[in-house]
N, C-alpha and C positions, 0 to 999 in steps of 0.2 A: 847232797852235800852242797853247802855255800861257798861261790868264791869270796878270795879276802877282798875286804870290800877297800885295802888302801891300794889294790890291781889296777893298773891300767886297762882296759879292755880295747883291744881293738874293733875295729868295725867294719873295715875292707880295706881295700887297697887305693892310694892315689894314683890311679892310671886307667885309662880309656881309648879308645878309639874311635874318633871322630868322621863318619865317611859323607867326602859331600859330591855330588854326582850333578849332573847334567843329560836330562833325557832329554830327545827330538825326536820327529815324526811321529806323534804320539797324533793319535784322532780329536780331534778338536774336541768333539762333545762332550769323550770320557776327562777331556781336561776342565769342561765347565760344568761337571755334575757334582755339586758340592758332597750331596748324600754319600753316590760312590767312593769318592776321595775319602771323604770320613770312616768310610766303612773297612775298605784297603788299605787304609795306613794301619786302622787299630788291629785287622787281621793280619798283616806281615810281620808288626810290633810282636805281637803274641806266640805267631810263631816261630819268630827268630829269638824270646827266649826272652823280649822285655814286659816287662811289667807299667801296664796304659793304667795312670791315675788319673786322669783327664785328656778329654779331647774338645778342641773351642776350632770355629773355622769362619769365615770368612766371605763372602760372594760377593764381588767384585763388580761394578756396571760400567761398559758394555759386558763384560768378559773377563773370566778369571776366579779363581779359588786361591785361597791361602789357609792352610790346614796345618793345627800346631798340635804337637801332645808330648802333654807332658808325662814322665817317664819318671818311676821310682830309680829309673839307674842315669837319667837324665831330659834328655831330650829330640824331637824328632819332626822335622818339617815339609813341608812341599809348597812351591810356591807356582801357579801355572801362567803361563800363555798359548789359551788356545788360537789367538790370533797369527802364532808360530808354531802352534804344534810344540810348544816345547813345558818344562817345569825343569826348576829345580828339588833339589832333595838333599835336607842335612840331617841326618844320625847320629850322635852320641851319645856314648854310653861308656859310663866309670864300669869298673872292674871287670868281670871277664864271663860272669851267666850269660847276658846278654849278646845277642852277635850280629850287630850293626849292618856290617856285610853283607848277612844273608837276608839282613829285612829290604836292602836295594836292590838284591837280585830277587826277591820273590814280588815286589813292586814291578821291578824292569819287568816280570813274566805278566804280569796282568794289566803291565799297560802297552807292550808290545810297540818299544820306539824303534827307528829303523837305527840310532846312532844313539851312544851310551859312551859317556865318560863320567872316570869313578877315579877319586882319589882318596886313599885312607891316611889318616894322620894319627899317630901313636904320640897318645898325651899323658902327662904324667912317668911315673916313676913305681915299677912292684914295691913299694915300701908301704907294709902295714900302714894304716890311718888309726890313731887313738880316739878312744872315744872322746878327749878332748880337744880334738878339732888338732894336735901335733903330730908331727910323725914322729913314731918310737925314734928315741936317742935324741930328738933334738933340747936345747936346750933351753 
């Protein structure tokens, strides 16, 4: 059976969770191994439920990675300093397969920092998104 084709179709939801975090005491080396970096982002991506459409990265001189991917449900970053043992980390992701959270706690496990701050920020709105870029009922 065909929908009516003068239907509005939804597509998702406009709303996300943004989590951006702060790791330290992280081992210097595992923070200037571009390869790894690449490798652990796109495997916690995966298993915390996002969909990796590209990954592009960065090697830094003296020191340093920056590792970006982009995400069917948004996006997802790390930026390091092994000169402090430290990186950041930002996750977003629109609607709710994806779960942001668990890709920085499965990061924080495989990069074993002694101190970890995480802050989640709820964006957006549960209101259906039309497939014309409105949210249902606007005008």
């Amino acid at each position: 059976m065909f929908a009516d084709p003068g239907a509005v179709q939804t597509v998702g939801l406009f709303a996300g969770q943004h989590v951006l975090a702060e790791l330290e005491g992280v081992d210097a080396a595992l923070l200037d191994d571009e390869p790894f970096l690449r490798r652990t982002l796109t495997e916690v991506l995966d298993l915390a439920g996002a969909t990796v459409c590209d990954v592009i990265s960065k090697q830094f001189e003296p020191q340093g990675v920056t590792v970006l991917a982009l995400l069917s449900e948004s996006h997802a970053s790390v930026h390091t300093y092994p000169e402090r043992g430290a990186l950041f980390v930002d996750v977003f992701t629109c609607g709710d397969r994806a779960k942001p959270e668990l890709a920085v706690e499965l990061l924080t496990k495989a990069l074993r920092p002694t101190r970890v701050q995480s802050k989640t920020i709820h964006r957006g709105a549960d209101t259906p998104v039309a497939a014309t870029g409105h949210r249902e009922g606007a005008s």
